[in-house]
BALOVO-765077 format. One line per field, with one value per residue (C-alpha): chain; x, y, z. Coordinates in steps of 0.25 Angstrom, whole numbers. Layout:
REM residues N
chain c(A, ...) $
east c(X, ...) $
north c(Y, ...) $
up c(Z, ...) $
REM end
This chain:
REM residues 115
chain c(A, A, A, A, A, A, A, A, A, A, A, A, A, A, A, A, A, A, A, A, A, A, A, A, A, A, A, A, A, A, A, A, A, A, A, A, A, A, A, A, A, A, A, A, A, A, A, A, A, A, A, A, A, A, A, A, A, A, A, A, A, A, A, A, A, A, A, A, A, A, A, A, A, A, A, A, A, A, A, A, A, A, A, A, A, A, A, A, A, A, A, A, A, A, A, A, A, A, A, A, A, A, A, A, A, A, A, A, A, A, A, A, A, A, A) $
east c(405, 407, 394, 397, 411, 405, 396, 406, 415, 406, 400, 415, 420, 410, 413, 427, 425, 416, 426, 437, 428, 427, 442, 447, 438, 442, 427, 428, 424, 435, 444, 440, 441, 456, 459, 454, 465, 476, 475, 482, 474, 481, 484, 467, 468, 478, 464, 455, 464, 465, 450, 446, 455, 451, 436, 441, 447, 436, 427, 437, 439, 424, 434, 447, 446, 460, 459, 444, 452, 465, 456, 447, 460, 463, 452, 452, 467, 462, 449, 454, 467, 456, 449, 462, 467, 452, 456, 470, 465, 454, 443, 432, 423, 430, 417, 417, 432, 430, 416, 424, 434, 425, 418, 433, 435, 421, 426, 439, 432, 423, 433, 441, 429, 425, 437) $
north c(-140, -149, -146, -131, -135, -141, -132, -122, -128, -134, -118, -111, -123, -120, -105, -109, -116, -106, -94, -104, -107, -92, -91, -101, -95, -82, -77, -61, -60, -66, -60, -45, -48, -54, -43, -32, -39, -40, -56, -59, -67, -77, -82, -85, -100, -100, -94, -102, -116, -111, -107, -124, -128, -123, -126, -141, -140, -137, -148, -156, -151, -160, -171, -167, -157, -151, -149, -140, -133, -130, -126, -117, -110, -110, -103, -92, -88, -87, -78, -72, -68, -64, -53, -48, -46, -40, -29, -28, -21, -15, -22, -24, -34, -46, -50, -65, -67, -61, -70, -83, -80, -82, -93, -101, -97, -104, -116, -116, -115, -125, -135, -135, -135, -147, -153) $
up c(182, 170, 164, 166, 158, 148, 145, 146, 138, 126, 124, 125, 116, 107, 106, 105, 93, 85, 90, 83, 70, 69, 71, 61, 50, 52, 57, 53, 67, 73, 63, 67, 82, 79, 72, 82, 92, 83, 81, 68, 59, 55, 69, 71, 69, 82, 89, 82, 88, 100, 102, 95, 104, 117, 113, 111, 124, 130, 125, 129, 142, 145, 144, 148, 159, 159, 145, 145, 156, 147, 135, 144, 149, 136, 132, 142, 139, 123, 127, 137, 127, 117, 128, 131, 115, 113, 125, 119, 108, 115, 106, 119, 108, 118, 126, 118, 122, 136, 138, 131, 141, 153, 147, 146, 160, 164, 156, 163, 179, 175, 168, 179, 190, 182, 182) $
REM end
């Protein structure tokens, strides 16, 4: 089950941190889809941190078991709050929230399988 977690983990951590990158340079991308939920600008460096911190988390969750399990939690909260602002606003372009949401859950059964 480790294997599966790190596996897991290092490819989530990795969208995490690119999804943050995007975030803290104001990708157009990013800025539209904030937009279109309502999400003030000026409050995307908040979701940046969280997203870099949650893939730091994860990494070291390989080390620290209960910290890869707060961080996927973590992670599942923000993406599943992302799917659920999406639908708020009845904006149905939410399948990379609603597929990072599941891949934080697979993170989160298998740290703690691993455990």
């Amino acid at each position: 089950m480790f294997i599966a977690y790190a596996a897991v983990a290092a490819l989530l951590a990795l969208a995490c941190a690119g999804s943050a990158f995007m975030t803290f340079t104001r990708n157009p991308q990013v800025v539209g889809s904030m937009t279109k939920v309502g999400f003030p600008e000026n409050r995307l460096p908040l979701l940046a941190t969280a997203k870099a911190a949650g893939a730091l988390g994860l990494l070291a969750g390989l080390f620290v078991p209960a910290l890869g399990a707060a961080a996927a939690v973590g992670l599942v909260l923000y993406f599943a709050g992302a799917v659920i602002a999406h639908l708020r606003v009845k904006d149905f372009e939410l399948a990379p929230a609603a597929v990072l949401t599941l891949i934080a859950g697979a993170a989160l059964v298998l740290r703690i399988a691993s455990a």
